[in-house]
Structures are given as structure tokens and as C-alpha cells.
N, CA, C and O atoms as CSV, one atom per row, in Angstrom:
chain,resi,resn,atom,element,x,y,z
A,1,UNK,N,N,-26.511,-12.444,32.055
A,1,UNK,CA,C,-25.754,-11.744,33.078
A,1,UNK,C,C,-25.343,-10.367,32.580
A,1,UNK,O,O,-24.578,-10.314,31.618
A,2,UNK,N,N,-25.697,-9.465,33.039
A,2,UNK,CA,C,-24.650,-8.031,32.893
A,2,UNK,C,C,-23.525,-8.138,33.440
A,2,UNK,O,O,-23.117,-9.121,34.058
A,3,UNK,N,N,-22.896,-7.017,33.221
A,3,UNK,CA,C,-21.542,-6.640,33.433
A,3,UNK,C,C,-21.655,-5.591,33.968
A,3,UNK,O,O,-22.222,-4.723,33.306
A,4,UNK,N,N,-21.186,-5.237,35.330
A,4,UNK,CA,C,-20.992,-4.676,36.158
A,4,UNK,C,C,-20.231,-2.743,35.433
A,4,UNK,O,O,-20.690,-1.616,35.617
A,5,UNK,N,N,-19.097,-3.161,34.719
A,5,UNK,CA,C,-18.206,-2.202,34.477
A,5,UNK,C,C,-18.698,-2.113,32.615
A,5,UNK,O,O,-19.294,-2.969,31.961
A,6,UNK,N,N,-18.297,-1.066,32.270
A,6,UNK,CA,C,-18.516,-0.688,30.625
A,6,UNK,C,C,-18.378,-2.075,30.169
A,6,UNK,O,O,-17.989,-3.030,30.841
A,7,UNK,N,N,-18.743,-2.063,28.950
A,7,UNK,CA,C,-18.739,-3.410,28.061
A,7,UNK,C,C,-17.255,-3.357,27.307
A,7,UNK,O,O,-16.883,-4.491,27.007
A,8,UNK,N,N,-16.300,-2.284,26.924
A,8,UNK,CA,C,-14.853,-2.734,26.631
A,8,UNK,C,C,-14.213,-2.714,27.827
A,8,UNK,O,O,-14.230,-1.665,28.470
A,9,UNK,N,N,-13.643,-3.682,28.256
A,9,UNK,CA,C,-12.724,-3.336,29.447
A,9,UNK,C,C,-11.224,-3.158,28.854
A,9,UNK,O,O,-10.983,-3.336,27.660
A,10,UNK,N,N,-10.036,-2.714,30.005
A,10,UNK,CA,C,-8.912,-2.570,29.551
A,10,UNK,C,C,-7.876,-3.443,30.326
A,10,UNK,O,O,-7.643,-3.103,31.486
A,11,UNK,N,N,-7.237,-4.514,29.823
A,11,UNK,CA,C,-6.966,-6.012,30.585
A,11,UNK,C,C,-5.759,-5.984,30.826
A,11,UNK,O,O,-5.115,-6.686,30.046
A,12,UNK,N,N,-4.700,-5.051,32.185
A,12,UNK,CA,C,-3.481,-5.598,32.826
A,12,UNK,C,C,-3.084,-6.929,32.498
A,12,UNK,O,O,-3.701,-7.818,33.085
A,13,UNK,N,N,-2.241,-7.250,31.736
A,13,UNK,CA,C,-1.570,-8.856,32.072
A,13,UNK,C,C,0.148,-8.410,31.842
A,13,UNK,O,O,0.642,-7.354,31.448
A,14,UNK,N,N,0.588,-9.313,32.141
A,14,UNK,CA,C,2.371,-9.265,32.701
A,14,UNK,C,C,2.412,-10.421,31.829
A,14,UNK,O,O,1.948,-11.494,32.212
A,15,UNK,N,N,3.026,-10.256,30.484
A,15,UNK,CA,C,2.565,-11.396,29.451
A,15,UNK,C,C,4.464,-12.066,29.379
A,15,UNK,O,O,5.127,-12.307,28.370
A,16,UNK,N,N,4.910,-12.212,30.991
A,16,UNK,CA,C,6.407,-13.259,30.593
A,16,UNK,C,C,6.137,-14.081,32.199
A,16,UNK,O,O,6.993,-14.210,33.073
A,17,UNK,N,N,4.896,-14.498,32.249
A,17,UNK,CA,C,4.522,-15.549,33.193
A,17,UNK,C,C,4.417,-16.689,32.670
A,17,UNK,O,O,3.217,-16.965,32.690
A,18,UNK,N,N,4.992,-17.508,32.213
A,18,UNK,CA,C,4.741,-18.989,30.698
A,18,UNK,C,C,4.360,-19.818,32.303
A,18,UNK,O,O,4.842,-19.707,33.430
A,19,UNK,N,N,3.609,-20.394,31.902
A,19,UNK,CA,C,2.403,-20.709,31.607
A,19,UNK,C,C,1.216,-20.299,31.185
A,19,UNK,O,O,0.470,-20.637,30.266
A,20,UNK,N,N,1.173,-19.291,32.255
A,20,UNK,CA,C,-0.337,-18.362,32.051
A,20,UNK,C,C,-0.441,-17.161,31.363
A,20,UNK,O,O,-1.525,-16.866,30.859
A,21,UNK,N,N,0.964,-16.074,31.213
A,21,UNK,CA,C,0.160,-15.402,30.095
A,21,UNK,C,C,2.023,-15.102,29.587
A,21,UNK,O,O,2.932,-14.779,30.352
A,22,UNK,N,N,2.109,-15.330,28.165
A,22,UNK,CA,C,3.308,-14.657,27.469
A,22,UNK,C,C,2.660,-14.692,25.793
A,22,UNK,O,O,1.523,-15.008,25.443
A,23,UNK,N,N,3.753,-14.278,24.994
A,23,UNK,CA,C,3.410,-13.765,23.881
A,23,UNK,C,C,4.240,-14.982,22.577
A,23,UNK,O,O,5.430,-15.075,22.276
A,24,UNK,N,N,3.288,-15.597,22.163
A,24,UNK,CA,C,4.178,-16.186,20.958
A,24,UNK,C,C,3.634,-15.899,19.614
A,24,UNK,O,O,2.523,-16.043,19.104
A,25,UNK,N,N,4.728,-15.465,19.220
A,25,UNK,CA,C,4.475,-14.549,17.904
A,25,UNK,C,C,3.715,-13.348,18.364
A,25,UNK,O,O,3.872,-12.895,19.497
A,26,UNK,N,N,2.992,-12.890,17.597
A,26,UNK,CA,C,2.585,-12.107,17.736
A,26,UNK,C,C,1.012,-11.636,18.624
A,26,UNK,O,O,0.629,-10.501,18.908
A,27,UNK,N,N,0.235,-13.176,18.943
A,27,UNK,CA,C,-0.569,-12.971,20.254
A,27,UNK,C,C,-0.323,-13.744,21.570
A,27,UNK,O,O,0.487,-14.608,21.908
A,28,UNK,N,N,-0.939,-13.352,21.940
A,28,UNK,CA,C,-1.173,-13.813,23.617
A,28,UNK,C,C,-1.745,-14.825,24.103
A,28,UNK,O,O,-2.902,-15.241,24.168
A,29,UNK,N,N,-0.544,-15.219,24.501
A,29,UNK,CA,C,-1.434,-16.914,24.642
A,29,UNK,C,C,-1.189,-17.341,26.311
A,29,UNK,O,O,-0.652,-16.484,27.012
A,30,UNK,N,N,-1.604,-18.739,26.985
A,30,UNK,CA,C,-1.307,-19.138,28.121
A,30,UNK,C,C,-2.819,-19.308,28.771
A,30,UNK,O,O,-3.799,-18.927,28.132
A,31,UNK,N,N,-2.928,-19.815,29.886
A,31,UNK,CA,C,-4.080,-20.185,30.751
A,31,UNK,C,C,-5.083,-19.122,30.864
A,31,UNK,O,O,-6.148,-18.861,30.304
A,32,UNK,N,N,-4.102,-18.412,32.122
A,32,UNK,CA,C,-4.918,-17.315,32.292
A,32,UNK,C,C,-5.858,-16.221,31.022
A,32,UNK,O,O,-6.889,-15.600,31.281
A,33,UNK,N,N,-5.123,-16.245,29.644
A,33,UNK,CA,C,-5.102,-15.839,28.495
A,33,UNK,C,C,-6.782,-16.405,28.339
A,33,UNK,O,O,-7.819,-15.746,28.273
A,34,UNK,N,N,-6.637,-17.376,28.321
A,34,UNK,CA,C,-7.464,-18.425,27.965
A,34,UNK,C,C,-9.258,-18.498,28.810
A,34,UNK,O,O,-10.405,-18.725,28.423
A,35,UNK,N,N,-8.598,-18.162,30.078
A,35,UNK,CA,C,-9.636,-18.339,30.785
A,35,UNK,C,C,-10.586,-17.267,31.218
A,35,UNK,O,O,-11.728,-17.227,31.675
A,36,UNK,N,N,-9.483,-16.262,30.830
A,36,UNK,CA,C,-10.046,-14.272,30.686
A,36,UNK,C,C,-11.104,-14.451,29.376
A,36,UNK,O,O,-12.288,-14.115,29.334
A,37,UNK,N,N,-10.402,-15.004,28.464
A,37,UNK,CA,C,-11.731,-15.122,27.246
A,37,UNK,C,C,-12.369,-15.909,27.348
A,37,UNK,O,O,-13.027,-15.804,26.312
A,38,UNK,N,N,-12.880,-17.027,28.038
A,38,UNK,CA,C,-14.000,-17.453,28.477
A,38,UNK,C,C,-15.333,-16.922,28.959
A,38,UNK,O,O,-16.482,-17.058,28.538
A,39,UNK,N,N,-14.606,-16.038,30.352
A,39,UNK,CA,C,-15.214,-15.261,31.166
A,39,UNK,C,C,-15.866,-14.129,30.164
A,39,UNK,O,O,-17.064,-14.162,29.886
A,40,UNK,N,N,-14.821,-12.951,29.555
A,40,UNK,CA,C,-15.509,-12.537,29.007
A,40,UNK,C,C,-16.699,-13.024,27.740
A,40,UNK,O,O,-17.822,-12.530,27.633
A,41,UNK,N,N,-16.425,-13.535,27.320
A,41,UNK,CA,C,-17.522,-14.248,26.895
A,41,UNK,C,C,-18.767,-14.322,27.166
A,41,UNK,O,O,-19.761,-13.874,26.594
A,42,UNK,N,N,-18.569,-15.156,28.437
A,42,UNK,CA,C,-19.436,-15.403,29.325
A,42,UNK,C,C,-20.088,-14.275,29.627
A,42,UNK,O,O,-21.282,-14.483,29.415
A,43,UNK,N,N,-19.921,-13.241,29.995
A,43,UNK,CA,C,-20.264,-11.802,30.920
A,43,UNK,C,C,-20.502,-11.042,29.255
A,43,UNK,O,O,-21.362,-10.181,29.441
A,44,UNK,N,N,-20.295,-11.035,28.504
A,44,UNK,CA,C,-20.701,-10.488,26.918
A,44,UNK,C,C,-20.041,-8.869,27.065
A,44,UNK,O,O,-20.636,-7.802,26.919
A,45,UNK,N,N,-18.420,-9.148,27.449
A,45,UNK,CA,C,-17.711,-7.772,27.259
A,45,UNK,C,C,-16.389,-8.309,26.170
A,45,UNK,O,O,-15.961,-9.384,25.750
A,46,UNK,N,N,-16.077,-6.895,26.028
A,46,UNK,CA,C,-15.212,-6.996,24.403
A,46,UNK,C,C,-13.510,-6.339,25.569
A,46,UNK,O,O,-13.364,-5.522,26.478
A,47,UNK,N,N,-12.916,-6.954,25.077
A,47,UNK,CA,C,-11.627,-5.761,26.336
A,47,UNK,C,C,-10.002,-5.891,25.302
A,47,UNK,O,O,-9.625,-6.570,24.347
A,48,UNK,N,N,-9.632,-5.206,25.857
A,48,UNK,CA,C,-8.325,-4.821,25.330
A,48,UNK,C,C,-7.150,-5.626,26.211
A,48,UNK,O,O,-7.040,-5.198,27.360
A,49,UNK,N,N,-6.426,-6.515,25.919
A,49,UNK,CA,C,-5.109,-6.680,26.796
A,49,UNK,C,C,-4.295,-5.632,26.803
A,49,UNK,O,O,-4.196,-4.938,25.791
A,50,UNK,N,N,-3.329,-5.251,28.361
A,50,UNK,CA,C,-2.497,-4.302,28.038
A,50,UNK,C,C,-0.968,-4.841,28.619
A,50,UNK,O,O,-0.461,-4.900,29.739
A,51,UNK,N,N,-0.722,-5.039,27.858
A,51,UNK,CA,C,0.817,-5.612,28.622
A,51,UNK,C,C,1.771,-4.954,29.327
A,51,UNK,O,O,2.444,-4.031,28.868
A,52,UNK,N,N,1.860,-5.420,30.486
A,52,UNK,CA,C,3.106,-4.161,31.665
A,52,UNK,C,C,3.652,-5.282,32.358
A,52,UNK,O,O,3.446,-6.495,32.351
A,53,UNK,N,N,4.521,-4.386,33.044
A,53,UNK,CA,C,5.267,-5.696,34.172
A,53,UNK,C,C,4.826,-5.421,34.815
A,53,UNK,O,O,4.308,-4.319,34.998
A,54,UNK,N,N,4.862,-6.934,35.855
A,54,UNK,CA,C,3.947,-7.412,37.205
A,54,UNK,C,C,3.708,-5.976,37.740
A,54,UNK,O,O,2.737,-5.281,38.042
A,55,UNK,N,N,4.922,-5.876,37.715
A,55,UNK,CA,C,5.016,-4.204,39.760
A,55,UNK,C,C,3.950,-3.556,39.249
A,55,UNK,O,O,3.060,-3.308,40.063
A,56,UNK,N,N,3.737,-3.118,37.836
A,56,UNK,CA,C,2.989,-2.052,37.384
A,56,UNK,C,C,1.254,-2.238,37.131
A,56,UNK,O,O,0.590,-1.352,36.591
A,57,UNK,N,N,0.772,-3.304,37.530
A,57,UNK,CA,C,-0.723,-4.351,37.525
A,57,UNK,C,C,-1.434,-3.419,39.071
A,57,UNK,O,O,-2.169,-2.432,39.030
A,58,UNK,N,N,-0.986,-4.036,40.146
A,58,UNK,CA,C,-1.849,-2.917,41.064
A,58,UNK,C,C,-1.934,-1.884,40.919
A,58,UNK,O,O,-3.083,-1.491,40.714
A,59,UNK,N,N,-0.964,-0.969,40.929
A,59,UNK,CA,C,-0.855,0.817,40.515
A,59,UNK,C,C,-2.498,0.833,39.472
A,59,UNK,O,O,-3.681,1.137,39.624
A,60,UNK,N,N,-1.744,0.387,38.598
A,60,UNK,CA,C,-2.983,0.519,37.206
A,60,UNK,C,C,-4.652,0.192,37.659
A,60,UNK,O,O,-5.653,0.519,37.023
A,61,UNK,N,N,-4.604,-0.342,38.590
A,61,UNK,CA,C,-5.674,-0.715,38.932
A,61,UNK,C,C,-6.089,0.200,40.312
A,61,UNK,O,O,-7.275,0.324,40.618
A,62,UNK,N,N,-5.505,0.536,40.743
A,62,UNK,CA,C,-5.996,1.524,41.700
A,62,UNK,C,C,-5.996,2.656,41.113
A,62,UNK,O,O,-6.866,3.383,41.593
A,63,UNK,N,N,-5.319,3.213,40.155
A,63,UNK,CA,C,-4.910,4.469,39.994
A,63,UNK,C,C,-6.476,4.333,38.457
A,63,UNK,O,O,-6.702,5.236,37.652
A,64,UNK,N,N,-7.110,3.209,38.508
A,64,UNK,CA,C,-8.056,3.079,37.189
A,64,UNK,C,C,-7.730,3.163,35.683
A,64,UNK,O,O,-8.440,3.279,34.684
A,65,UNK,N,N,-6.514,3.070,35.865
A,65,UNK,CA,C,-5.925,3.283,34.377
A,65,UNK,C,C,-6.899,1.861,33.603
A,65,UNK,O,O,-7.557,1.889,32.563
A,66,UNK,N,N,-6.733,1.006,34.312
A,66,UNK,CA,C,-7.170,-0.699,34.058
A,66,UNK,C,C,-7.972,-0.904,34.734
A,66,UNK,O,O,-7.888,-0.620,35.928
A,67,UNK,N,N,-9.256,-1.592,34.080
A,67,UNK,CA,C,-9.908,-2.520,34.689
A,67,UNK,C,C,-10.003,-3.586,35.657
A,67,UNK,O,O,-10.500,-3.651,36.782
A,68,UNK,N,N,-9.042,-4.873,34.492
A,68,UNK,CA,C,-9.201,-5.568,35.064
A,68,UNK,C,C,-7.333,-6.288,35.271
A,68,UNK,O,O,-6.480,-6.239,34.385
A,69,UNK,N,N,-7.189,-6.741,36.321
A,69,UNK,CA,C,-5.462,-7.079,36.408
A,69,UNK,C,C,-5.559,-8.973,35.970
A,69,UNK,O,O,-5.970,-9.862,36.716
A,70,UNK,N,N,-5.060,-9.113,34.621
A,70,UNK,CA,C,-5.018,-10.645,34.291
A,70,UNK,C,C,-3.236,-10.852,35.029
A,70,UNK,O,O,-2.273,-10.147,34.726
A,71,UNK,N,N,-3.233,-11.777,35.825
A,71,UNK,CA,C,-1.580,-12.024,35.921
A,71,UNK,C,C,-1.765,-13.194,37.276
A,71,UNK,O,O,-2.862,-13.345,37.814
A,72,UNK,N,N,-0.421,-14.033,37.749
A,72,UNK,CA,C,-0.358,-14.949,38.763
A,72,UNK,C,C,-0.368,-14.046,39.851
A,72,UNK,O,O,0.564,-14.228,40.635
A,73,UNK,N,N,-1.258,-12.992,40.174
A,73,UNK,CA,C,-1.013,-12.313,41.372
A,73,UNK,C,C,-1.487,-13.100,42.508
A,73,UNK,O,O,-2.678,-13.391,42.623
A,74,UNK,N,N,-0.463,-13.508,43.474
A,74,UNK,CA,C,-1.260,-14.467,44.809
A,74,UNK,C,C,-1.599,-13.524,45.749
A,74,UNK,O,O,-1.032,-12.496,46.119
A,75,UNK,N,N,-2.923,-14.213,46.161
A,75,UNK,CA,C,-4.128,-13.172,47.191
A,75,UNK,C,C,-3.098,-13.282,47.897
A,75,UNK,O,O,-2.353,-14.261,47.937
A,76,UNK,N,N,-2.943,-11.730,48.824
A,76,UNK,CA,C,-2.216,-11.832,50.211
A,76,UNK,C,C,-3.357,-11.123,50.816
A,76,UNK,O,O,-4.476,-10.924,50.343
A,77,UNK,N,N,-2.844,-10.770,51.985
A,77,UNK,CA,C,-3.605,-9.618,52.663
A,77,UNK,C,C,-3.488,-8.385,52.164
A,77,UNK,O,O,-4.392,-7.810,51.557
A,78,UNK,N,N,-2.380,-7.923,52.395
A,78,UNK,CA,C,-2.141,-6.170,52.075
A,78,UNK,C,C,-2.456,-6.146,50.802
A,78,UNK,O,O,-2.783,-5.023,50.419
A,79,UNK,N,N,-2.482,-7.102,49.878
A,79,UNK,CA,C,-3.107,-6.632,48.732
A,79,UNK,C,C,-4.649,-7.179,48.504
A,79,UNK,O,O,-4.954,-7.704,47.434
A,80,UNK,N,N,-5.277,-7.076,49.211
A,80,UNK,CA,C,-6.542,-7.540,49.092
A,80,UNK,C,C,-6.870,-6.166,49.739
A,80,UNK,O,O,-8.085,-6.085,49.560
A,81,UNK,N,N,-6.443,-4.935,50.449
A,81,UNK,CA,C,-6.792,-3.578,51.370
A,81,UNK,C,C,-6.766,-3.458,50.167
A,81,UNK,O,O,-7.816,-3.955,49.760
A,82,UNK,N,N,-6.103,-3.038,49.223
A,82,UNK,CA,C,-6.123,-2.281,47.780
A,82,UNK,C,C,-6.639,-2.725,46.742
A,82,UNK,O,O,-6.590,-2.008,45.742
A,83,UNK,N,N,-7.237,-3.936,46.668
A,83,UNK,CA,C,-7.407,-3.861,45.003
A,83,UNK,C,C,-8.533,-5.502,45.644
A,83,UNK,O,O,-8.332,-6.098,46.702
A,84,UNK,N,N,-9.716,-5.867,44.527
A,84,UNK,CA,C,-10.435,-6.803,44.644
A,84,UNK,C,C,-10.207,-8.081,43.666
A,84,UNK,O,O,-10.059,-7.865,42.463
A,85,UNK,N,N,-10.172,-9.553,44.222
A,85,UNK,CA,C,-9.582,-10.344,43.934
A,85,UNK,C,C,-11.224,-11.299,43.099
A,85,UNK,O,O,-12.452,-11.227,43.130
A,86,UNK,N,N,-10.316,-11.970,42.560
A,86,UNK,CA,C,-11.962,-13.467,42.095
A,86,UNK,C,C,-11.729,-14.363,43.118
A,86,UNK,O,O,-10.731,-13.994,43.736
A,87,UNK,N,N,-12.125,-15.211,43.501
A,87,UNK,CA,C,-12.090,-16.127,43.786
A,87,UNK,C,C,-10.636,-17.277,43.469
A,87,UNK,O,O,-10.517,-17.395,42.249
A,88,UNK,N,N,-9.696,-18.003,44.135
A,88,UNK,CA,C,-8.712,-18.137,44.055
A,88,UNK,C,C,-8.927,-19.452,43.067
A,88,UNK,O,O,-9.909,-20.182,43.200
A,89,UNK,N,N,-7.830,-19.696,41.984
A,89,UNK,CA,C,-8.261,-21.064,40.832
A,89,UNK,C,C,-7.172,-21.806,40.866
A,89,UNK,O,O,-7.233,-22.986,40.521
A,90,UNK,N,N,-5.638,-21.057,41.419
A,90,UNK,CA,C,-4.691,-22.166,40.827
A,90,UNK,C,C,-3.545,-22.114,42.810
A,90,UNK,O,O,-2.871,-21.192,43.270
A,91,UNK,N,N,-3.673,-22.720,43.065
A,91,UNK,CA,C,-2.866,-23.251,44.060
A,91,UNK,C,C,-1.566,-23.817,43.647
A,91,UNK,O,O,-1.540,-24.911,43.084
A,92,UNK,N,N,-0.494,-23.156,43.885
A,92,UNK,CA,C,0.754,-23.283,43.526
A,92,UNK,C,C,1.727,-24.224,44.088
A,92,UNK,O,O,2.877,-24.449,43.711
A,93,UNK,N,N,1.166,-24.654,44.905
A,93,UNK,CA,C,2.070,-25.668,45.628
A,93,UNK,C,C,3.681,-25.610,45.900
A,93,UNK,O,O,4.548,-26.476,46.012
A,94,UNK,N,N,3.671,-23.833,45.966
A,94,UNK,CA,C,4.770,-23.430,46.464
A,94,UNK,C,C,5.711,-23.604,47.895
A,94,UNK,O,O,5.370,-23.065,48.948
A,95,UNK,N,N,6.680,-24.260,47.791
A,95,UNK,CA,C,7.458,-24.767,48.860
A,95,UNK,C,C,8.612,-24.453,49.041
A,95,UNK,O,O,9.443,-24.135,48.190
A,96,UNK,N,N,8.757,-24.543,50.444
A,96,UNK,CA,C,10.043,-23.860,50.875
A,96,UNK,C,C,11.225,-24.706,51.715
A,96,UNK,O,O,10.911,-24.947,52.881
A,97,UNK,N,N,12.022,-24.998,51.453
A,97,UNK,CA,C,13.219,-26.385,52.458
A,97,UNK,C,C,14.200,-25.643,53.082
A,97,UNK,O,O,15.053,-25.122,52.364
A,98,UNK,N,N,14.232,-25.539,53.900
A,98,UNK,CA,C,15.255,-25.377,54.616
A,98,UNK,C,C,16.329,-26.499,55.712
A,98,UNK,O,O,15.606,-27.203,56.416
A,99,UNK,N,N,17.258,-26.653,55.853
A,99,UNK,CA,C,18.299,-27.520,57.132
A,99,UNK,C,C,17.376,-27.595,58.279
A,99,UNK,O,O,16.872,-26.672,58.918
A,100,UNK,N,N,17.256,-28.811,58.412
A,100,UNK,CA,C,16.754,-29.305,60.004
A,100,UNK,C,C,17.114,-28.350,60.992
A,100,UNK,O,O,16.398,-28.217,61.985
A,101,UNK,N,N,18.283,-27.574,60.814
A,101,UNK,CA,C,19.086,-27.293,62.016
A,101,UNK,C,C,18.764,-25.118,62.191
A,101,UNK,O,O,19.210,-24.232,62.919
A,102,UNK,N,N,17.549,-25.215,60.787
A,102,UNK,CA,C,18.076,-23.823,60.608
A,102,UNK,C,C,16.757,-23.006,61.772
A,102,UNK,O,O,15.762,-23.559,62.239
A,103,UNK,N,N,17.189,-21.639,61.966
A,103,UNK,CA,C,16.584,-20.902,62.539
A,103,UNK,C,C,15.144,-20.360,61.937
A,103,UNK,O,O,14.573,-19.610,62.728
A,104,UNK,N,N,14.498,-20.570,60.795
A,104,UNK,CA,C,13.555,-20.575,60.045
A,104,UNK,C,C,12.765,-21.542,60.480
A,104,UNK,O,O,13.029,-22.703,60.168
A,105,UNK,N,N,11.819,-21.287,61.161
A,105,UNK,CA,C,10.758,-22.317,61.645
A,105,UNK,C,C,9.414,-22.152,60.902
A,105,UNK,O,O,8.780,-23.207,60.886
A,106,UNK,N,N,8.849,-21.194,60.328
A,106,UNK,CA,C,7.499,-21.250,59.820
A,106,UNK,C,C,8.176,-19.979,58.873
A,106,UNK,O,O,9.305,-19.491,58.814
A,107,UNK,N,N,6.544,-19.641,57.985
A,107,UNK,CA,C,6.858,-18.175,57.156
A,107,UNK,C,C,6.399,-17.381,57.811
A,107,UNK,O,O,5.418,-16.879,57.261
A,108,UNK,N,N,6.614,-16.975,58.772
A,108,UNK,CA,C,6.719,-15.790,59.340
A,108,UNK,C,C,8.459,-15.414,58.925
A,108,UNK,O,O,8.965,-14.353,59.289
């Protein structure tokens, strides 16, 4: 397989997401961590992690500072107009409760 983009890439991650990407000791560890070096692997590119907070992962990536954005970013819409996603891997099973009685009927 080639690789689409240069062979070093430069790797956005938001490394105080524990599970998927934070820092113990002194490297980078977690899922996503994990599954970025697979891939690259796989695809035979060499890349740099760059650690920022979340807010600062799209910017970097539109603005090309970064390649590639490693982080729990969930596909929405408006961010799918700006920036290109993989294929979705972890379903969060994020939930929301509210009172029988409350005015909150759906997420809208």
C-alpha cells in the first residue's frame, strides 16, 4: 500500500483522554496510541506525535500545521464540512437521563 501524504507525518493527539491517548512517564500510551501505530505500520509511514488540547486538533488540521488528528473526536456533521474522518471504531454509548416530566424530549 502507499501512502497517500509524505512518509513522516505530524500526529495531533490531546494526550489527557485516559483511555485512548495520555502520557505515563514519559511516553504515550492508550488505544488510540496503539492503534495509530498499527496503521502506520501498516501504510509504512514514520510520524511524529504532537500533543495540544482537544479545541486546538481541527484548527491544526485545517490550517495544515498537522496531518493527521489522533484524539476521541466524535463524527458530527459540521465537523465532517471541515476536516476528513476514518471510518467510525469506538461507539460510546453515550447517554443522557432526564425526569419523565422534563421538557427535553430528544437531542435536539
Amino acid at each position: 500500500n502507499q501512502p497517500a501524504l509524505a512518509d513522516d507525518l505530524i500526529v495531533a493527539t490531546d494526550t489527557a483522554f485516559v483511555p485512548f491517548e495520555f502520557k505515563e512517564g514519559d511516553k504515550y500510551v492508550g488505544f488510540d496510541i496503539d492503534l495509530w501505530a498499527a496503521i502506520a505500520k501498516d501504510i509504512g509511514v514514520t510520524y511524529t506525535l504532537q500533543p495540544m488540547d482537544f479545541n486546538g486538533i481541527i484548527p491544526a488540521l485545517q490550517t495544515k500545521q498537522v496531518d493527521v488528528g489522533l484524539a476521541g473526536i466524535t463524527i458530527k456533521d459540521e465537523r465532517k464540512k471541515v476536516i476528513d474522518f476514518s471510518d467510525g471504531y469506538y461507539d460510546s454509548g453515550f447517554l443522557l437521563m432526564v425526569p419523565v416530566n422534563s421538557t427535553i424530549k430528544g437531542p435536539e
